[in-house]
N, C-alpha and C positions, 0 to 999 in steps of 0.2 A: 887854322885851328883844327884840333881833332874834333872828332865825329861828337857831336852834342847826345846822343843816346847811345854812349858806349859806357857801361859802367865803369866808374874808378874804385868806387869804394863798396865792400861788401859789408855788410852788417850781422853778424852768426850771434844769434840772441844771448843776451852777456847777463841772463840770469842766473845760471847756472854753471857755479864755481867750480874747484879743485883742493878739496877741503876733505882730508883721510887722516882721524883720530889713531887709530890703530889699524895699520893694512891689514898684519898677519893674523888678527884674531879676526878681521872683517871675512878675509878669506877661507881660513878655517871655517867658517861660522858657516859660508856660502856652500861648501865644500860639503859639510855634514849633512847639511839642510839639502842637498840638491834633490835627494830622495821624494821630500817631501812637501817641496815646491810644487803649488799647483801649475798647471799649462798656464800662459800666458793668454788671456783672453784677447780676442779678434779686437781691429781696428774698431776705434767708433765713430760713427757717421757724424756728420757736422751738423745732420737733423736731429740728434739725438741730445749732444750736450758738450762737455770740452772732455779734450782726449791727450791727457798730459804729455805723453809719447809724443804723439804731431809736434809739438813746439820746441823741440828740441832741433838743433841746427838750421831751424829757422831763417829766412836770409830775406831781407832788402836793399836794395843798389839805388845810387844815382848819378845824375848826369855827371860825365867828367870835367865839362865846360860850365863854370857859372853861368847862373840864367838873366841875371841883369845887365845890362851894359850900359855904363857911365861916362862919363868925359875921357875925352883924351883914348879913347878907345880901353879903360879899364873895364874889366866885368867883374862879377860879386854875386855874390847871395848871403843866404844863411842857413845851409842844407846840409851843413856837418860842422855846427861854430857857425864861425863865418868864413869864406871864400872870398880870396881874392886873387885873380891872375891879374899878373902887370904885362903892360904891353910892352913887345920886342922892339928893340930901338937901334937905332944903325949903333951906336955904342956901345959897346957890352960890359965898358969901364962904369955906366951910371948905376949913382946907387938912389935910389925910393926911401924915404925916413918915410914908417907907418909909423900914425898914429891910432889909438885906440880906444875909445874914452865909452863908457856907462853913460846914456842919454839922464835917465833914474835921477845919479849921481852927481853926474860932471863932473865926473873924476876920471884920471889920466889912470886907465888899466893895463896898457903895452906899448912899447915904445921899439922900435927894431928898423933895421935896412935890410934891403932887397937888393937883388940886381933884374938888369931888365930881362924880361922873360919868364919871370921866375913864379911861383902859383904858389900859394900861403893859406894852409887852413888852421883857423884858429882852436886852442886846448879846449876849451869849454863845447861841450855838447849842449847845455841847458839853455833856457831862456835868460835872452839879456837885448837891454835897445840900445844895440850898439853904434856908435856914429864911428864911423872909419874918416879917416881923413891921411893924404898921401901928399910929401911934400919932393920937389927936386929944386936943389940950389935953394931952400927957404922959403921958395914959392908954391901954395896949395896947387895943386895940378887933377886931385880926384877929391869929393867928399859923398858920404852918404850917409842918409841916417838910417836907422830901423823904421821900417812901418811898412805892416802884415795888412793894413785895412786892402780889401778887393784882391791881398794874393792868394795866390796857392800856397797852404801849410798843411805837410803830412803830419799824425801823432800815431804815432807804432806803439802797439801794444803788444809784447813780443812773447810775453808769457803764456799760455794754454790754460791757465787756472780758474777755474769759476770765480772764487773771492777775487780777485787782483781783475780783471774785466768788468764785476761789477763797482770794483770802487773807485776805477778810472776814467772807465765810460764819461760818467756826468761831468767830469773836470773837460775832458775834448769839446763837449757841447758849451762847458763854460767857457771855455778859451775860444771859440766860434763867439760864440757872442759879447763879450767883451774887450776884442781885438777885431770886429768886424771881419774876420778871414774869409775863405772860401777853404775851409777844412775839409778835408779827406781823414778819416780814421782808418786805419791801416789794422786788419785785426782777426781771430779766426774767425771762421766762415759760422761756426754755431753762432755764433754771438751776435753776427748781424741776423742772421734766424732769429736769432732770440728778441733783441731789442732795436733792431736799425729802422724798424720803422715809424717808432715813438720819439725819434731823433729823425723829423723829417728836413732839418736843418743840414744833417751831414751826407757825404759823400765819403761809399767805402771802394777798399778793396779788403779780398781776400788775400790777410795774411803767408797764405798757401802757395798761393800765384809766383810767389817769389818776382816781385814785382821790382821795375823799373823804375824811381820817382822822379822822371825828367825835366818836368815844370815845376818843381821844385822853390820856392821862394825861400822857405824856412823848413824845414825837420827836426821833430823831438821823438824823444824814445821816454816812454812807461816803463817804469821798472823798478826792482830793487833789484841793484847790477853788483856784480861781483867788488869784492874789496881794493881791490886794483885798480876801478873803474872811478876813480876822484874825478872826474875832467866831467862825468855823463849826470853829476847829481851836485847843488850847492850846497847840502845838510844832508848828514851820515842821518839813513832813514832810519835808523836802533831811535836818534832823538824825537821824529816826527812822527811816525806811526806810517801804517799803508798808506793811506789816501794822504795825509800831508804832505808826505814824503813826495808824491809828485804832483799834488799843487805847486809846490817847491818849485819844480823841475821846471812847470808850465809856467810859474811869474803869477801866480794866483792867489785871492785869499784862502788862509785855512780852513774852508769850514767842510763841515761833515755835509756833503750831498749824496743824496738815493739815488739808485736807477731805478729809471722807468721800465716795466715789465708789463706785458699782456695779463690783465688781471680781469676780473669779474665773473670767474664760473659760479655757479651752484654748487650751496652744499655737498659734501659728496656724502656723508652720513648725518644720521640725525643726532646723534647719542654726542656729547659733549670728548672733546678727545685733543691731545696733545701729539707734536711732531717730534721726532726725536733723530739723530745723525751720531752715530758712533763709531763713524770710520774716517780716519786723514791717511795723509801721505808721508806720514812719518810718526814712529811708535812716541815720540818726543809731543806731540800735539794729543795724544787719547788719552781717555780718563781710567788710569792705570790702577785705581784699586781696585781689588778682588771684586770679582761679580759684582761692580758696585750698580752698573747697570740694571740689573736684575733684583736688586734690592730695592732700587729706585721708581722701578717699572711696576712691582708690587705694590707697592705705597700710593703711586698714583691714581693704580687699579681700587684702589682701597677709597677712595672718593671719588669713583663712579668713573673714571676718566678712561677713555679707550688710549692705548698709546701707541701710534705708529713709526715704523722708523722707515723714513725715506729714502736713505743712502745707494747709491749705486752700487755696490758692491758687497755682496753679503760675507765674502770672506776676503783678507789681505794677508799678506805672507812678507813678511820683512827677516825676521832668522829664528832660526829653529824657537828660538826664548822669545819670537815677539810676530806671536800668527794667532790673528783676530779673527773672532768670527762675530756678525751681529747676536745682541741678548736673546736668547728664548724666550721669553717672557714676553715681547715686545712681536705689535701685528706686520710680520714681514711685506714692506711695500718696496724692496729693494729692486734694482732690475736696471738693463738696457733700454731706460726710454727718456722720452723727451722733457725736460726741465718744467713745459708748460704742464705735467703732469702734477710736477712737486710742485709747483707752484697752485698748483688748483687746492692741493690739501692744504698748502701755509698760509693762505690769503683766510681760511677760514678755522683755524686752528687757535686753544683757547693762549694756547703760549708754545715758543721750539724752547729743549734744550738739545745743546752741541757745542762742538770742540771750536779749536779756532784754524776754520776752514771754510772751504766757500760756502756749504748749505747752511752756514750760520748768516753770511753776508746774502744770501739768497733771501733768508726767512727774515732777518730783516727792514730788507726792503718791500717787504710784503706788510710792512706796520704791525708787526704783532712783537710781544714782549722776548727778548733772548735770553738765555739763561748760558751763559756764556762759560762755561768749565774751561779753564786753562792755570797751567804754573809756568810753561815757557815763557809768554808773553806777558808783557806790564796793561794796564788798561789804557795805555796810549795808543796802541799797537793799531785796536785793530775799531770797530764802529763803536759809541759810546754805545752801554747798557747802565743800569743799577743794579741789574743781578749778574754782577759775574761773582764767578765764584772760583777762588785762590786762596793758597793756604800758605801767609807768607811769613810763617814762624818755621817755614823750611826750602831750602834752595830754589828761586824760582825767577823768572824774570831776564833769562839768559839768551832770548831774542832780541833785547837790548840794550843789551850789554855790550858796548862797543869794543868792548877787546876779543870779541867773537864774531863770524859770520856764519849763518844758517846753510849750511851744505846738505843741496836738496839730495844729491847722491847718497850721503851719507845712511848704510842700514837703521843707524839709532843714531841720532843727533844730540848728546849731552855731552857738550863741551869741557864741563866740571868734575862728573864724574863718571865718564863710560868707562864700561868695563869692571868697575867697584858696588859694592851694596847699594852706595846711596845713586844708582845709575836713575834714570827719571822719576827721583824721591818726590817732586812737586807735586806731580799729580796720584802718586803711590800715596800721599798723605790728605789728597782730598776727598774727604769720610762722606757717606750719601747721608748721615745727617746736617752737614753744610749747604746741600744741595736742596735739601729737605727744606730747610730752615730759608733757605732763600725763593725758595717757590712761594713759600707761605705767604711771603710780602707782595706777591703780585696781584693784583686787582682783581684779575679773571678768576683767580686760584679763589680767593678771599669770595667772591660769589656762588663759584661752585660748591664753597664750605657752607655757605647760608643757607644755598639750595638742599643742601641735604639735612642739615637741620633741620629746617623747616618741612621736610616728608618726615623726621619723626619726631616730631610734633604731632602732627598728623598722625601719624601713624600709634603715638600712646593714647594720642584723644582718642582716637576710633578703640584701643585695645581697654579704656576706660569707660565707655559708654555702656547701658546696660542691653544689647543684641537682641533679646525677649523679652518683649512686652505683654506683662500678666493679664489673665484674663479679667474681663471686666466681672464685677462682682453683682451688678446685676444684669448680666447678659440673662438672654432666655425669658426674664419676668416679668409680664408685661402688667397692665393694672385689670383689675379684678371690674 
């Protein structure tokens, strides 16, 4: 047999499609714009936070020789599908009937012939308890079922993205404890900074390592994968949302789990104050009406509230029509540092608003209220809130839209109508009095509103009281 730690199969992270609305105006656009493209800003440290660039071509390998071995000298896993090499036989006429059946189910999924020798990886990337069974001449001669309890299973997380790490992370730890595995989380190197050790449960590597996964029992991949990629996903994630989507993947319930994050600093001001995030990685995700931020930031000002914006990056450059910089109005806390920074401000913040991006999935997991601005996305998409805020008496919801896929290359991502007036009309149509109107309804907002009434209250009583008290009328006359 070949060398058991020789890779056969490479894995080049399959998030990141091939999806060009319009080349020649994308290049033009590039072309005009090149003037006034800022430099490219310097690598970022895997102490600092995720650094989208790193995750691109990405790569993990595994063994080329399955790692189980079964009767009759077959071997097997489930490290890319399922594997199965058949053993070399003095005959090279004999043929292998597999069988292939859903443990779940008990239902017959594949049925095919082999010759001997010959090594067989199944279509399906996702989870499934599959029982293989191998017949020669009508007689079983190999069977095995699924079952991960006491193996090794790797879960790749292939993306670089803040949101997509935090909202898969907890499914890996749930798939460890309800499959009994010995899980390795495969994943970048910030993020085991960030959270690997409130998951004393798992066992990592760094993504980066371009790692070898040669003990291998089972391998899954995290992702929302290119449109091509049917075999790596059970349900197109447009129906599920992020984190369902690879509950999915993992054989898991759906429900909405938090990550765990290093939490408990101290206030860092006294003064009551909001978080705020107004930059993504595509002008398709920002809240594209005029100054709306700065209107918004006003208003907040206007009931006492300091408001900071946390975002890494104060300015973004996508094409000449779509080059953001953070609001003026708002306390620039933007910068090259460490997440447990933003995290110190969100864990004590009276409510975030932000786009649908990871400092939303950041904030909250930090239990505080989100104010969720988006028209790409449906409210499936992404963590429940009650305040999001969408204005769906105009184009919007085109992240779920299965006849489309989110092309993260793409300068501006509106599938419907780029290039036209109504090009990212969703959020061009979300007015900062909807925004307004939906902050009001949050709890926190609702007490800082009391709070300030009641200082003027206070404040007429005192301005109605009489300040000088007349002199007494018989001061000075004492009795005779």
């Amino acid at each position: 047999m070949a060398d058991a730690n020789k890779p056969s199969y490479s894995f080049n992270n399959p998030v990141f499609g091939n999806f060009t609305l319009n080349p020649q105006r994308d290049q033009l656009q590039s072309v005009n714009a090149a003037s006034q493209q800022p430099p490219e800003p310097p690598r970022i440290g895997p102490e600092i936070g995720p650094d989208p660039r790193s995750a691109i071509g990405a790569t993990v390998n595994m063994a080329q020789v399955p790692l189980m071995e079964g009767r009759n000298h077959f071997r097997y896993d489930f490290a890319y599908g399922y594997r199965i090499a058949f053993p070399n036989l003095s005959n090279p006429d004999v043929q292998f009937k597999l069988r292939v059946y859903d443990l779940d189910s008990a239902m017959l999924l594949e049925e095919h012939f082999h010759k001997s020798g010959e090594f067989y990886v199944g279509t399906n990337k996702f989870y499934v308890r599959y029982r293989l069974e191998v017949y020669l001449n009508d007689e079983l001669v190999f069977d095995a079922n699924y079952d991960c309890q006491d193996q090794r299973v790797y879960i790749v997380i292939p993306d670089g993205g803040l949101g997509d790490n935090l909202a898969w992370l907890p499914y890996i730890e749930q798939f460890r404890i309800m499959r009994k595995a010995k899980v390795t989380a495969v994943l970048g190197e910030w993020m085991i900074r960030l959270s690997g050790k409130l998951y004393p449960g798992l066992e990592y590597i760094a993504l980066a390592t371009k790692p070898t996964l040669k003990d291998a029992y089972a391998i899954y991949f995290c992702g929302i994968f290119e449109a091509d990629r049917k075999p790596w996903r059970p349900v197109e994630h447009q129906l599920l949302g992020m984190q369902q989507a690879v509950a999915q993947i993992l054989g898991l319930p759906l429900e909405n789990l938090k990550c765990r994050l290093p939490r408990g600093s101290a206030r860092p001001v006294k003064e009551p104050y909001v978080c705020i995030s107004t930059m993504a990685t595509n002008p398709t995700k920002y809240w594209n009406y005029p100054d709306g931020w700065n209107i918004l930031i006003r208003w907040l000002k206007s009931y006492g509230y300091r408001v900071f914006d946390i975002d890494r990056d104060r300015r973004l450059f996508f094409t000449a029509q779509h080059d953001y910089v953070i609001p003026s109005e708002a306390e620039d806390l933007t910068g090259v540092i460490p997440l447990s920074e933003r995290i110190h401000y969100l864990e004590h913040a009276d409510f975030f608003i932000g786009l649908p991006s990871g400092l939303s999935w950041l904030a909250w997991n930090c239990d505080i209220p989100i104010v969720m601005i988006s028209g790409f996305t449906m409210p499936n998409c992404e963590f429940p809130t009650p305040y999001r805020v969408t204005n769906f008496l105009f184009c919007h919801g085109c992240w779920n839209d299965t006849n489309f896929f989110f092309d993260t290359k793409a300068p501006v991502w509106c599938p419907r109508h780029v290039g036209t007036p109504r090009e990212i009309e969703c959020t061009k149509t979300i007015s900062p009095k909807m925004v307004q109107d939906t902050v009001m309804r949050i709890p926190q907002f609702q007490k800082q509103l009391q709070h300030i009434c009641d200082l003027q209250v206070i404040e007429q009583t005192k301005s109605s009281l009489v300040t000088e008290v007349p002199p007494c009328p018989f001061a000075g006359k004492g009795k005779k």
